[in-house]
DSSP file (Angstrom, degrees, kcal/mol; ACC not computed):
  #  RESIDUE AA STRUCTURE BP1 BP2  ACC     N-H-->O    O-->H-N    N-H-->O    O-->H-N    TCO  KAPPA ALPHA  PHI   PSI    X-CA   Y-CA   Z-CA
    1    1 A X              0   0    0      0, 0.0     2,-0.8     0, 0.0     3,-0.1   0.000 360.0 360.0 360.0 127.5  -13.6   22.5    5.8
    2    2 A X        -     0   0    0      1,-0.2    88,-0.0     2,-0.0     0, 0.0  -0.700 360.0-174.8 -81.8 125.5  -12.0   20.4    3.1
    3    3 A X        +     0   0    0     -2,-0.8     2,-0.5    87,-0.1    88,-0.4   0.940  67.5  93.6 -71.4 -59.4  -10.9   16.7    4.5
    4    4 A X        +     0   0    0     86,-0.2     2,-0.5    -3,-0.1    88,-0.2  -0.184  62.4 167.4 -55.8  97.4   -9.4   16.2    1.1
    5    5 A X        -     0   0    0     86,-2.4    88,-0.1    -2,-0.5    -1,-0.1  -0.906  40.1-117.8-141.7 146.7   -5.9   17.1    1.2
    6    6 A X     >  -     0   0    0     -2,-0.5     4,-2.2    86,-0.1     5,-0.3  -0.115  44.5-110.7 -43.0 141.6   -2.3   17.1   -0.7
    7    7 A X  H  > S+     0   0    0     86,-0.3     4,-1.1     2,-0.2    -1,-0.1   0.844 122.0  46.1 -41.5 -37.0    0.5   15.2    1.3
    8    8 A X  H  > S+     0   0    0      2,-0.3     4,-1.9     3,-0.1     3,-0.2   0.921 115.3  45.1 -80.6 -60.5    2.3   18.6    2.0
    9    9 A X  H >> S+     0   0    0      1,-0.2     3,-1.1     2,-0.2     4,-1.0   0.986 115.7  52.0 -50.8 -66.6   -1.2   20.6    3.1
   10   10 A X  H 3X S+     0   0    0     -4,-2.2     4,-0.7     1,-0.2    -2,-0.3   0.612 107.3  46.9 -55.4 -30.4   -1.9   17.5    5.1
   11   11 A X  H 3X S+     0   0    0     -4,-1.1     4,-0.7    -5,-0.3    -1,-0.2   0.802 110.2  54.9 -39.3 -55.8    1.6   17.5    7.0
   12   12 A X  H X< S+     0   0    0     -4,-1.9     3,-2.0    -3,-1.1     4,-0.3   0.975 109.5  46.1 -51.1 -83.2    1.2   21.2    7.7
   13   13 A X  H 3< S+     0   0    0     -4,-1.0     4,-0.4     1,-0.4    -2,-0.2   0.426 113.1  52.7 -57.0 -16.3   -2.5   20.6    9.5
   14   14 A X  H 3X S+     0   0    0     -4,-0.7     4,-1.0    -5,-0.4    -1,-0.4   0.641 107.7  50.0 -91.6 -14.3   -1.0   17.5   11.5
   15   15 A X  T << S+     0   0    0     -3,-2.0    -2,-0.2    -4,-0.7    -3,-0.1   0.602 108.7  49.3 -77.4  -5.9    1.6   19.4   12.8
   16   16 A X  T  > S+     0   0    0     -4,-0.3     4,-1.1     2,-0.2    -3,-0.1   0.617 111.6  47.9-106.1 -26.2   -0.4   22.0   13.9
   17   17 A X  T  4>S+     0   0    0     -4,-0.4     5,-1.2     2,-0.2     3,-0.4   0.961 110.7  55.7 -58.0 -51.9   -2.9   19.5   15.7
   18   18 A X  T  <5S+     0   0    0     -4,-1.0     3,-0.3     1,-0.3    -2,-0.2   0.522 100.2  58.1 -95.8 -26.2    0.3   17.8   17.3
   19   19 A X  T  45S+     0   0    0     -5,-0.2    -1,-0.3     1,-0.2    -2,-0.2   0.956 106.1  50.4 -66.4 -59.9    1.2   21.2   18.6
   20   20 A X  T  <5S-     0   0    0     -4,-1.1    -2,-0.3    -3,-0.4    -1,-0.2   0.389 126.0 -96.8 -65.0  13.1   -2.2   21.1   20.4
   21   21 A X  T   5 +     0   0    0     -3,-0.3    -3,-0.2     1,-0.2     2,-0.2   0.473  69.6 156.9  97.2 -13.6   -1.8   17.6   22.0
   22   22 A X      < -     0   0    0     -5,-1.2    -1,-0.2    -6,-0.1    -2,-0.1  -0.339  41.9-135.9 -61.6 108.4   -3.7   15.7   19.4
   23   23 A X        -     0   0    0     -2,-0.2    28,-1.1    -3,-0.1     2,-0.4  -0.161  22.5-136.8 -65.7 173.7   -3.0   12.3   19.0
   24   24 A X  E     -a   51   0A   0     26,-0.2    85,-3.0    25,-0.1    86,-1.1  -0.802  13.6-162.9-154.8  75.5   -2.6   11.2   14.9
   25   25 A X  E     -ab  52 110A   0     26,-0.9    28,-1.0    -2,-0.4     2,-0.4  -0.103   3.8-157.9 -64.0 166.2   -4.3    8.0   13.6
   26   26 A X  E     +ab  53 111A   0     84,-0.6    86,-2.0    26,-0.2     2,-0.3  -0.968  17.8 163.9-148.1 133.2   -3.1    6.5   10.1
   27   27 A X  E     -a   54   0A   0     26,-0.8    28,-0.7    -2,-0.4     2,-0.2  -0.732  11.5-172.1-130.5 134.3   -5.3    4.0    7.8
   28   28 A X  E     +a   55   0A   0     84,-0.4     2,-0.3    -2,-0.3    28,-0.2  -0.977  14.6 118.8-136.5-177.2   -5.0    3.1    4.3
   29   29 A X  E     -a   56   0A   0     26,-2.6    28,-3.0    -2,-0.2    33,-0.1  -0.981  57.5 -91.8 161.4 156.5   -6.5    1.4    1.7
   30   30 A X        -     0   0    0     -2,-0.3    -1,-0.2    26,-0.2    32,-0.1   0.995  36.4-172.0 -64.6 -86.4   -7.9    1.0   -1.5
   31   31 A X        +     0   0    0      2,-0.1     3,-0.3    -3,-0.1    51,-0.1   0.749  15.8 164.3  88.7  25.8  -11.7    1.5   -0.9
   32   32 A X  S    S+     0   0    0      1,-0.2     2,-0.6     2,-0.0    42,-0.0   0.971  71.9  18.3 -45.5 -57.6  -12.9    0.6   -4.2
   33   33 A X  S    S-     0   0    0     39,-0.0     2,-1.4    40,-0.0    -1,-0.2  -0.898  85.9-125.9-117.0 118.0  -16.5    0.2   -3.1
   34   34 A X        -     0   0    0     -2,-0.6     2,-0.2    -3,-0.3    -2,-0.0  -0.455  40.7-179.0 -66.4  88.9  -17.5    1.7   -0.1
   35   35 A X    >>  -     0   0    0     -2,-1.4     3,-2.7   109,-0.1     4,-0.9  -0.706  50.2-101.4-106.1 144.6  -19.2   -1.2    2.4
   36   36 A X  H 3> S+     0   0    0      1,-0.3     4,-2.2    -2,-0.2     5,-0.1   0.797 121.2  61.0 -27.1 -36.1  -20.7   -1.8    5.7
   37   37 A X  H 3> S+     0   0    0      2,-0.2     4,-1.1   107,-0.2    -1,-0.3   0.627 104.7  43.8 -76.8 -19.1  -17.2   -3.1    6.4
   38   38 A X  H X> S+     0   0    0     -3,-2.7     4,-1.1     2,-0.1     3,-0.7   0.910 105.8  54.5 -75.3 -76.4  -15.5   -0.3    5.9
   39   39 A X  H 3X S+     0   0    0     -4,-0.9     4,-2.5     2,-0.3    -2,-0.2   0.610 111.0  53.0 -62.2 -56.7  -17.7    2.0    7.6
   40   40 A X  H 3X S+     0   0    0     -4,-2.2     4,-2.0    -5,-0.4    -1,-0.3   0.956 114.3  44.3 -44.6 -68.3  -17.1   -0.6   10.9
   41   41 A X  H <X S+     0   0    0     -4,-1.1     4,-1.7    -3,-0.7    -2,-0.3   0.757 108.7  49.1 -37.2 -46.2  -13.7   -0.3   10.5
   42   42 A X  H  X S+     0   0    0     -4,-1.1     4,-1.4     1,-0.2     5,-0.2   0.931 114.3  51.8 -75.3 -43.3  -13.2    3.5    9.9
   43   43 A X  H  < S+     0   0    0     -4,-2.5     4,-0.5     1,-0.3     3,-0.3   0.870 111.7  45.9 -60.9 -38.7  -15.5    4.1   13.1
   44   44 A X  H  < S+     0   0    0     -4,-2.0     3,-0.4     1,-0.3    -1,-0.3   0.806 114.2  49.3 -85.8 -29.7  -13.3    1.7   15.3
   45   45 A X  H >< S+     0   0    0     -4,-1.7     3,-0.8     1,-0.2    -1,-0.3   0.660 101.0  59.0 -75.7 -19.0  -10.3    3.3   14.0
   46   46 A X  G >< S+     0   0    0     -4,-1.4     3,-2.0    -3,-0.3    -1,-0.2   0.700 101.7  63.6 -70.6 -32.7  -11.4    6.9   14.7
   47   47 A X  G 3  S+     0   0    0     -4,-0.5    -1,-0.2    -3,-0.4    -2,-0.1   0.096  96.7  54.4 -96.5  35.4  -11.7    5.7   18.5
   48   48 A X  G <  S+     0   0    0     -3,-0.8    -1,-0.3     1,-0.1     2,-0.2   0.311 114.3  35.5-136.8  20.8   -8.4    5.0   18.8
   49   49 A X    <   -     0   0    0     -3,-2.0     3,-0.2     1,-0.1   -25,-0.1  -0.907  64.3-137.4-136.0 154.8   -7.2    8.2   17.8
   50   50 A X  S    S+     0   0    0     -2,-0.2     2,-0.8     1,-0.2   -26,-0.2   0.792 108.7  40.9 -51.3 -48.7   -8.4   12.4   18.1
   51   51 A X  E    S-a   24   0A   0    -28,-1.1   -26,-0.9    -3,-0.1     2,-0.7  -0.759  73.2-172.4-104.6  87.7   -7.4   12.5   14.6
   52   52 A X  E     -a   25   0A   0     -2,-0.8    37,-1.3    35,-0.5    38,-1.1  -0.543   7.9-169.0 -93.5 116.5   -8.1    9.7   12.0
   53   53 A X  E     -ac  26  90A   0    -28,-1.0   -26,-0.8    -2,-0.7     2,-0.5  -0.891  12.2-150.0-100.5 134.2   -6.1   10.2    8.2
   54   54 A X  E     -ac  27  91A   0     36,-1.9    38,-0.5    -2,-0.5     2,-0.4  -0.926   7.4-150.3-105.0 130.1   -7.5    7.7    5.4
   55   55 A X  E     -ac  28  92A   0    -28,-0.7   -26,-2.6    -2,-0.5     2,-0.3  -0.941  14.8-157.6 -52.0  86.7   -4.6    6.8    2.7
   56   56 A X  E     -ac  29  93A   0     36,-3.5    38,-3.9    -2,-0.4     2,-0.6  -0.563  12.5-125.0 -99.9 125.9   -6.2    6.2   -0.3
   57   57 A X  E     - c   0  94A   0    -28,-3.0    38,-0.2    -2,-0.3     5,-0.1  -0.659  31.0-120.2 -71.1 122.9   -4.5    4.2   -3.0
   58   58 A X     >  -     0   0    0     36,-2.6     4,-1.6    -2,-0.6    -1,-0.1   0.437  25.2-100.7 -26.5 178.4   -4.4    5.9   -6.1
   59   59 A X  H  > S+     0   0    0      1,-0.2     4,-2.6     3,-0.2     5,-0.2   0.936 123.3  38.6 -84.3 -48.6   -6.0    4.6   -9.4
   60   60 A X  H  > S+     0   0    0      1,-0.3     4,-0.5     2,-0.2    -1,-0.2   0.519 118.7  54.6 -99.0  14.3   -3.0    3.1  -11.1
   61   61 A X  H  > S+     0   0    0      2,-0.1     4,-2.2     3,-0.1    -1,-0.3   0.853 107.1  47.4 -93.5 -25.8   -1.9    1.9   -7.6
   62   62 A X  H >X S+     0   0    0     -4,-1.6     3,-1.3     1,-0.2     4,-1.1   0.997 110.2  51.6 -61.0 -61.1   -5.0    0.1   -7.0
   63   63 A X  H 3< S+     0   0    0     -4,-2.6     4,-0.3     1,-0.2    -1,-0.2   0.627 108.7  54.8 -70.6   4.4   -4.7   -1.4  -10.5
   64   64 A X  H 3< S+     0   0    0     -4,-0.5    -1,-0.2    -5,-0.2    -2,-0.2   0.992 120.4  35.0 -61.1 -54.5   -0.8   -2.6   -9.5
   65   65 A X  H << S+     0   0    0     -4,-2.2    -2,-0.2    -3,-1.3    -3,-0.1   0.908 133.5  19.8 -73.9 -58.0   -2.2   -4.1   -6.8
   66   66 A X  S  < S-     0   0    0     -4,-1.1    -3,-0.2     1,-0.3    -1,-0.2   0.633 107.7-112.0 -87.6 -34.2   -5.7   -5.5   -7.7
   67   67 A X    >   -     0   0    0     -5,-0.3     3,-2.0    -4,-0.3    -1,-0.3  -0.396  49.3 -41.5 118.6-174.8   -5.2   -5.6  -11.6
   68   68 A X  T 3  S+     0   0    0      1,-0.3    -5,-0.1    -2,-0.1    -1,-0.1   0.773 123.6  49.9 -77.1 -29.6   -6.5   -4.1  -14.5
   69   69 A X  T 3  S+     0   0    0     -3,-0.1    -1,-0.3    -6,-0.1     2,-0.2   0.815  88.2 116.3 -39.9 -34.9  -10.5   -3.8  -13.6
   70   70 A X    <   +     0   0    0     -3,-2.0    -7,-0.2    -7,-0.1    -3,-0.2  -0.536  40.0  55.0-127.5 160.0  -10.0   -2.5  -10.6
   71   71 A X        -     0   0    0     -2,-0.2     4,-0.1    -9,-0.2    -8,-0.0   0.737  53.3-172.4 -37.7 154.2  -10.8    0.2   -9.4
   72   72 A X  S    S+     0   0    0     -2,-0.1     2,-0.2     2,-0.1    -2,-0.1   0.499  80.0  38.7 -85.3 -13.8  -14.5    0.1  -10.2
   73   73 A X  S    S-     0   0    0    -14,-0.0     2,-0.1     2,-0.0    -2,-0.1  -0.916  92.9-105.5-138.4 157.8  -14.7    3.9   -8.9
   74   74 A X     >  -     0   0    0     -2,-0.2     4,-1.3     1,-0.1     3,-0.1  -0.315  33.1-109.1 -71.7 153.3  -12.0    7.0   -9.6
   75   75 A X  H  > S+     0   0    0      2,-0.2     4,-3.5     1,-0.2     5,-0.1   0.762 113.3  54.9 -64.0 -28.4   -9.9    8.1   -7.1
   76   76 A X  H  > S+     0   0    0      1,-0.2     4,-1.4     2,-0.2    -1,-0.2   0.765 108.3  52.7 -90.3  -5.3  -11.6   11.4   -6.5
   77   77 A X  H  > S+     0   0    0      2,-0.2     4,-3.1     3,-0.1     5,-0.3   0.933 108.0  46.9 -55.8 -59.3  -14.6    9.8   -6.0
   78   78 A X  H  X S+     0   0    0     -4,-1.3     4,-4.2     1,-0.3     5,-0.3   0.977 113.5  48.2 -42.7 -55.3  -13.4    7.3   -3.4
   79   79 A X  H  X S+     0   0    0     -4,-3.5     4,-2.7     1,-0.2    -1,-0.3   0.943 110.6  51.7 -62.2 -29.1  -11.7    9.9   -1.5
   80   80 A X  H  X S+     0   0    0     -4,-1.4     4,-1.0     1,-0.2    -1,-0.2   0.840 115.7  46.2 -66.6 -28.3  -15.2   12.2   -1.8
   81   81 A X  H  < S+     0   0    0     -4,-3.1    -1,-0.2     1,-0.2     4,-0.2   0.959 117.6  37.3 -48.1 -59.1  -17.1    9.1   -0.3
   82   82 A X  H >< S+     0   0    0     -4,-4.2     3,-1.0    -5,-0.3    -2,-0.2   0.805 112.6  55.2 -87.0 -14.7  -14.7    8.1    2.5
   83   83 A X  H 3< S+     0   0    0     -4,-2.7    -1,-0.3    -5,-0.3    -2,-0.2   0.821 113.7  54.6 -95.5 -27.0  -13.7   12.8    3.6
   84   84 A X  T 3< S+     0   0    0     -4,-1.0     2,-0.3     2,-0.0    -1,-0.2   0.674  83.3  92.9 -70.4   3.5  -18.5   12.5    3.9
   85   85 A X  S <  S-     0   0    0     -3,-1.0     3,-0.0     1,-0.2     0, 0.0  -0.805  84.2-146.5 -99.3 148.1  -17.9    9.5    6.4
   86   86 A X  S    S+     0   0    0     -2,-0.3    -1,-0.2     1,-0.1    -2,-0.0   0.652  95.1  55.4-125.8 -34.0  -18.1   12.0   10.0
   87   87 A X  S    S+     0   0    0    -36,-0.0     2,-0.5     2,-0.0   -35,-0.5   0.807  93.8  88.3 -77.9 -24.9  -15.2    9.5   11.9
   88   88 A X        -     0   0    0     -6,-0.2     3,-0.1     1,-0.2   -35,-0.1  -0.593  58.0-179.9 -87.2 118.6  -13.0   10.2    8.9
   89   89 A X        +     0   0    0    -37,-1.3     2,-0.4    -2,-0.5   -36,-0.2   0.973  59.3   1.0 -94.2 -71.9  -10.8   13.3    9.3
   90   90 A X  E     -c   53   0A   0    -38,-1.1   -36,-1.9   -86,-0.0    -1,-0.4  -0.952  56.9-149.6-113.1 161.5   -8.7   13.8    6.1
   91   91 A X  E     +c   54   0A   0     -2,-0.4   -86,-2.4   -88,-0.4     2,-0.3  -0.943  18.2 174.5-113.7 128.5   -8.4   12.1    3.1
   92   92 A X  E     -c   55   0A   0    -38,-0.5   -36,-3.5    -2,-0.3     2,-0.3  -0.956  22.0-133.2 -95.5 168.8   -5.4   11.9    1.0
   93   93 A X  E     -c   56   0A   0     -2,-0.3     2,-0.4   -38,-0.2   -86,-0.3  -0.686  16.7-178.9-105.9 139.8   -4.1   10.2   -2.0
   94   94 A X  E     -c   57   0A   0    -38,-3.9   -36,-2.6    -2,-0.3   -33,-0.1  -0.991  15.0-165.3-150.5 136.3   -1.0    8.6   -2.4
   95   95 A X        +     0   0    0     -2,-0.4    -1,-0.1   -38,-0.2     4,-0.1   0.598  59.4 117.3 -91.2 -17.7    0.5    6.7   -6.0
   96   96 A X  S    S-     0   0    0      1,-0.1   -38,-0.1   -35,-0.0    -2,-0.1  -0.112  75.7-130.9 -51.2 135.4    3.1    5.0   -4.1
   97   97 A X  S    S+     0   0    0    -33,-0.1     2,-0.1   -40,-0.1   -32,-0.1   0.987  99.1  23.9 -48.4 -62.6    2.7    0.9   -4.2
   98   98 A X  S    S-     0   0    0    -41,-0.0    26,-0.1     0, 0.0    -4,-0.0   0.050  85.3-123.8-114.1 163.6    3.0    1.0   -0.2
   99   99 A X  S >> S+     0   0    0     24,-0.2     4,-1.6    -2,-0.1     3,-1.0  -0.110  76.7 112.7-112.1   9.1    2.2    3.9    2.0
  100  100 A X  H 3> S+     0   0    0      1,-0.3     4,-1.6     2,-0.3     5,-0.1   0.873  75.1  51.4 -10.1 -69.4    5.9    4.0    3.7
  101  101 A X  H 34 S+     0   0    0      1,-0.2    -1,-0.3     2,-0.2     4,-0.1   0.358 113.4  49.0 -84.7  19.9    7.0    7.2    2.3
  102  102 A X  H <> S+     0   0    0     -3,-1.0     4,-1.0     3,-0.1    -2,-0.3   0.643 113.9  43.2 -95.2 -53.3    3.7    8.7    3.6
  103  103 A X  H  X S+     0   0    0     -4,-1.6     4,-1.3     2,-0.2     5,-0.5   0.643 111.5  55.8 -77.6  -6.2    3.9    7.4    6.9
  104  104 A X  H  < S+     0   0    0     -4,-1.6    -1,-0.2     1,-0.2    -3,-0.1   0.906 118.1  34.7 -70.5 -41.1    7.5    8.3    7.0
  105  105 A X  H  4 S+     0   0    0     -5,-0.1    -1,-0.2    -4,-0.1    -2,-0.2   0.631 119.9  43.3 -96.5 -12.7    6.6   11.6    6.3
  106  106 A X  H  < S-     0   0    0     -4,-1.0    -3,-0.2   -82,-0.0    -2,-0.1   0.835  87.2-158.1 -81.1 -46.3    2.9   12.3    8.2
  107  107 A X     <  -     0   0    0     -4,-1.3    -3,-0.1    -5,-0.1   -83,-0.1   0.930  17.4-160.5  64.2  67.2    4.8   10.2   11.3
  108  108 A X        -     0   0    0     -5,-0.5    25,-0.2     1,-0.1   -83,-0.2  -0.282  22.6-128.3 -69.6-171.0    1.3    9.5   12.5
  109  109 A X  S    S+     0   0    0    -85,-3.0    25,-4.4     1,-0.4     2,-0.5   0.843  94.4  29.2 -89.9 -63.5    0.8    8.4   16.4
  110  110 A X  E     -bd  25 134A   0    -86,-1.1   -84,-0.6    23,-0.2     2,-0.5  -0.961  63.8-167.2-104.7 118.0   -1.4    5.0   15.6
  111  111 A X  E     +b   26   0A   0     23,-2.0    25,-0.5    -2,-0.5     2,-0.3  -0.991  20.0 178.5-115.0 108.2   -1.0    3.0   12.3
  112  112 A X        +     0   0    0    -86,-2.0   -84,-0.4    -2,-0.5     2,-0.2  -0.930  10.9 176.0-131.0 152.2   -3.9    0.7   12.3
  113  113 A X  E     -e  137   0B   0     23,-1.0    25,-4.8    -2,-0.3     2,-0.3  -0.749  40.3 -79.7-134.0-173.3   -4.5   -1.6    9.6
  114  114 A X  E >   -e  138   0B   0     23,-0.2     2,-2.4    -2,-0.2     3,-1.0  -0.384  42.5-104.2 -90.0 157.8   -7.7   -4.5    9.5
  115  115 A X  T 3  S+     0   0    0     23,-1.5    24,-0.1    -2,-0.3    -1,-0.1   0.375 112.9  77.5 -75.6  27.0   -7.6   -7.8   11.3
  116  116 A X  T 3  S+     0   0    0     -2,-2.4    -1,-0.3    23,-0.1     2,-0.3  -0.275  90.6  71.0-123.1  40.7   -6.8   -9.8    7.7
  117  117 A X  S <  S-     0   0    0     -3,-1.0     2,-0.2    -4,-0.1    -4,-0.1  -0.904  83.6-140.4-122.9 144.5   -3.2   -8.4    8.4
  118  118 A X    >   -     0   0    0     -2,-0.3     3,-0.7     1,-0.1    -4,-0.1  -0.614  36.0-107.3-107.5 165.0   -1.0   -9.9   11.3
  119  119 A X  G >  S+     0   0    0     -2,-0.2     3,-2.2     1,-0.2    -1,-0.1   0.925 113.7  67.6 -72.1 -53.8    1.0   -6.8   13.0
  120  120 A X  G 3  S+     0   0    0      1,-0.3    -1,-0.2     5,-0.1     5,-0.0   0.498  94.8  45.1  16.5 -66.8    4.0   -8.2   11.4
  121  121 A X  G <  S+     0   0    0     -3,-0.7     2,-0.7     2,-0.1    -1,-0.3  -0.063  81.2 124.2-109.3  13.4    3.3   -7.6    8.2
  122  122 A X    X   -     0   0    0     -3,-2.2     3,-1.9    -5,-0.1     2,-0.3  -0.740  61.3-122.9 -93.9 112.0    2.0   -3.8    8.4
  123  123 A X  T 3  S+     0   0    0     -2,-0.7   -24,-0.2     1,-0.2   -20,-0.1  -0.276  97.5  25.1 -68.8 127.4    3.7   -1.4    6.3
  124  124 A X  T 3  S+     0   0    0     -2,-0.3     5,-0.3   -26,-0.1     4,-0.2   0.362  92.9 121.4 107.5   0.0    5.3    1.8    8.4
  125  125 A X  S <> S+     0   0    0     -3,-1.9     4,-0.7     2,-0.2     3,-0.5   0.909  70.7  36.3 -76.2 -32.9    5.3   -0.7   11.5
  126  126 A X  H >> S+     0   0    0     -4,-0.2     3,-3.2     1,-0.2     2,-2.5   0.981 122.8  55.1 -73.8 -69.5    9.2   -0.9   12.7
  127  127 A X  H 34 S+     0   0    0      1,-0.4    -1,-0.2     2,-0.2    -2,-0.2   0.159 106.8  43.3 -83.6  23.1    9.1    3.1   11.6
  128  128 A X  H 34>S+     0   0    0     -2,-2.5     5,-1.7    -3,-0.5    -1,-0.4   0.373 114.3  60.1-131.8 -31.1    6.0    4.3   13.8
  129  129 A X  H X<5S+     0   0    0     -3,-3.2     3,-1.2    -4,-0.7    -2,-0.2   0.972  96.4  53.7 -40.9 -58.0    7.7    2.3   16.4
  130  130 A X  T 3<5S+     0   0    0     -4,-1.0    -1,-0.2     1,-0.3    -3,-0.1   0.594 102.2  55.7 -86.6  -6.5   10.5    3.9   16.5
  131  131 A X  T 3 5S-     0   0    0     -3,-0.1    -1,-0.3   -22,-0.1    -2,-0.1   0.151 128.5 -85.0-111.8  31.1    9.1    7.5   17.1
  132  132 A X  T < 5S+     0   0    0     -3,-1.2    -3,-0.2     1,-0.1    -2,-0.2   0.317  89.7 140.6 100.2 -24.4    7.2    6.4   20.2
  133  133 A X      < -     0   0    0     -5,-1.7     2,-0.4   -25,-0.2   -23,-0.2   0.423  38.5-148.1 -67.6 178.1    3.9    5.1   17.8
  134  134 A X  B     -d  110   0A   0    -25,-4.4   -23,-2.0     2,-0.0     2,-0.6  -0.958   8.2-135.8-149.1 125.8    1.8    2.0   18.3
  135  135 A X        -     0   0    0     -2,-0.4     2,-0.2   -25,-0.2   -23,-0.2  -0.908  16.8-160.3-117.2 148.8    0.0   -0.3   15.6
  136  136 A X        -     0   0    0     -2,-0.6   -23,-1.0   -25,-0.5     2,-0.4  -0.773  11.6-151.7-112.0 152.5   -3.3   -1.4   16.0
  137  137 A X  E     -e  113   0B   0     -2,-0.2     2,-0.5   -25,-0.2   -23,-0.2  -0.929  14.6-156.8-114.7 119.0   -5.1   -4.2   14.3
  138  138 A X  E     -e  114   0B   0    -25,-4.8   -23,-1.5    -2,-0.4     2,-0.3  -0.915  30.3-110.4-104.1 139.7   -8.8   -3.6   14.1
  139  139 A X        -     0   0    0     -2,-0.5   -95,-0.1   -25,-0.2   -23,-0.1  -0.385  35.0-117.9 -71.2 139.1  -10.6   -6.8   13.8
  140  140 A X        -     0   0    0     -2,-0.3     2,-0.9     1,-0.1    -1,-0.1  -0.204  19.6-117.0 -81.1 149.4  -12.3   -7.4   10.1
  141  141 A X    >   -     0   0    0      3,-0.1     3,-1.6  -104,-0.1     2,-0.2  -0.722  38.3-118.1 -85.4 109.7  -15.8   -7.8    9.6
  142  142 A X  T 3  S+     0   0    0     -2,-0.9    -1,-0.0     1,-0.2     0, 0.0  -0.458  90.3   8.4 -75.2 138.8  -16.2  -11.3    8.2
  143  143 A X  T 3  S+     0   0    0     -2,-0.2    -1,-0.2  -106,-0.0     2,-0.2   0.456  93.2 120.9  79.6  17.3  -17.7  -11.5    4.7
  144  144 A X    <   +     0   0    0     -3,-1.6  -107,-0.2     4,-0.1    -3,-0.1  -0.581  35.8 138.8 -83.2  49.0  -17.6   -8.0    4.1
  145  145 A X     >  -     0   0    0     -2,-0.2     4,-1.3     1,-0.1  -108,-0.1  -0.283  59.6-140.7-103.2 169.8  -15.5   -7.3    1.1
  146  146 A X  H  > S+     0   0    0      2,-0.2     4,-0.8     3,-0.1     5,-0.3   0.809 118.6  51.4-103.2 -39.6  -15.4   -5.1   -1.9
  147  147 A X  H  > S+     0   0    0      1,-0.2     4,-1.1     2,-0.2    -1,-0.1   0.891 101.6  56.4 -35.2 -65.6  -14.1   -8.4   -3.4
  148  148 A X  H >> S+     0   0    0      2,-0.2     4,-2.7     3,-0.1     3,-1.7   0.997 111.1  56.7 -45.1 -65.5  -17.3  -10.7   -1.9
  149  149 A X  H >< S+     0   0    0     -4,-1.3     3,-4.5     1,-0.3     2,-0.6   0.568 106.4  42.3 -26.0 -94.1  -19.6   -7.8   -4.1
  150  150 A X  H 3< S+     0   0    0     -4,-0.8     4,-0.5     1,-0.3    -1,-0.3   0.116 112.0  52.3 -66.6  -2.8  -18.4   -8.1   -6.9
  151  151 A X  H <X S+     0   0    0     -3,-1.7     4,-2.6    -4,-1.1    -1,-0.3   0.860 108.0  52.7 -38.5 -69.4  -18.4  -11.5   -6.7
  152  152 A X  H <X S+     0   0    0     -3,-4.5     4,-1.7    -4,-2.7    -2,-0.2   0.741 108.2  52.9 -62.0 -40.3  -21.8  -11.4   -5.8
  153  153 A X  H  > S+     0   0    0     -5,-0.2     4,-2.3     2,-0.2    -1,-0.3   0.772 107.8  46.9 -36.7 -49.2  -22.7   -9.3   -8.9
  154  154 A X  H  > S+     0   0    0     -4,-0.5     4,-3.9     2,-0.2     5,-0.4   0.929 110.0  56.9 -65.8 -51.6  -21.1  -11.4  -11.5
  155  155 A X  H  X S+     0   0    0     -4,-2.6     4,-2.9     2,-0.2     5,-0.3   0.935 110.8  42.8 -30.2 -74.5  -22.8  -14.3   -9.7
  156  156 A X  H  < S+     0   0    0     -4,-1.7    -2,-0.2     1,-0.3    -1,-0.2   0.846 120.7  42.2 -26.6 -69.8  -26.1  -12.4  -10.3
  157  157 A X  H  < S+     0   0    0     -4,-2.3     3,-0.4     1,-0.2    -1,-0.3   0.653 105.7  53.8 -22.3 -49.6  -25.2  -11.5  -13.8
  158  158 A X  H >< S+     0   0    0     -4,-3.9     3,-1.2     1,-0.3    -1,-0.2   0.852 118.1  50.4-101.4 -34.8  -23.6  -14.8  -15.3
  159  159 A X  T 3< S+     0   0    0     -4,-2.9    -1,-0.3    -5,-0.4    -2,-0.2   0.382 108.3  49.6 -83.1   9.4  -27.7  -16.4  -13.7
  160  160 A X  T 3         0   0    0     -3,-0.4    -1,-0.2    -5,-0.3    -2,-0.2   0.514 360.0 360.0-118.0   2.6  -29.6  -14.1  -15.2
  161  161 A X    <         0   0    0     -3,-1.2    -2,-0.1    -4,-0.1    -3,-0.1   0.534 360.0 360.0 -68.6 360.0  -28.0  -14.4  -18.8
């Protein structure tokens, strides 16, 4: 089965779970490097749900966000990484700054983001409300970043010149 799927295929195949009772978890995220902290996360988010969908930011959305380095990996990589991860159900890609017009349109059940966001501040949160939905905060794995790598790389690097 391909995980990897178009907003539109992916819409179809949650509405057809959601026929069968299936509750409809929602994630997203960059995912530049693929870490133990992820991996924590994805699992915890999978359990809160039958059906967990990762939102992967696009290339030129990551580099709005994160800047012109970044990402360190292509998108269709990322996504091929995170659709092998077993807790992870489908993958799509979205170009969008924000994932808004994603959730707007998937209308998942659960919108969980990582415990370095207050509930507050989660985008798709008033609008998952309002169709019955719940967001969940999974708590973050301290010092587990794609950020801390590559940190830790440069580090290496810039001592070993």
């Amino acid at each position: 089965m391909n995980k990897i799927l178009d907003r539109n295929d992916l819409g179809n195949k949650l509405e057809t779970l959601r026929k069968k009772g299936k509750k409809i978890a929602f994630t997203n995220g960059c995912f530049d490097i693929l870490h133990v902290g992820h991996v924590r996360y994805l699992r915890e988010a999978k359990k809160t749900a039958d059906v967990l969908v990762l939102a992967l930011n696009s290339d030129s959305s990551v580099r709005s966000i994160k800047g012109e380095k970044r990402p360190l990996m292509p998108e269709n990589e990322r996504a091929e990484l995170l659709a092998a991860l077993e807790f992870v159900d489908f993958v799509t890609i979205f170009e969008e700054l924000t994932p808004l017009e994603l959730i707007t349109y998937l209308k998942p059940d659960i919108l969980i983001k990582g415990g370095d966001w207050a509930e507050e501040k989660v985008v798709g949160r008033e609008e998952v409300k309002k169709w019955g939905g719940r967001v969940a905060i999974i708590p973050e794995v301290a010092g587990k970043s794609t950020t801390n790598i590559v940190e830790k790389i440069i580090n290496i690097y810039c001592a070993n010149k």
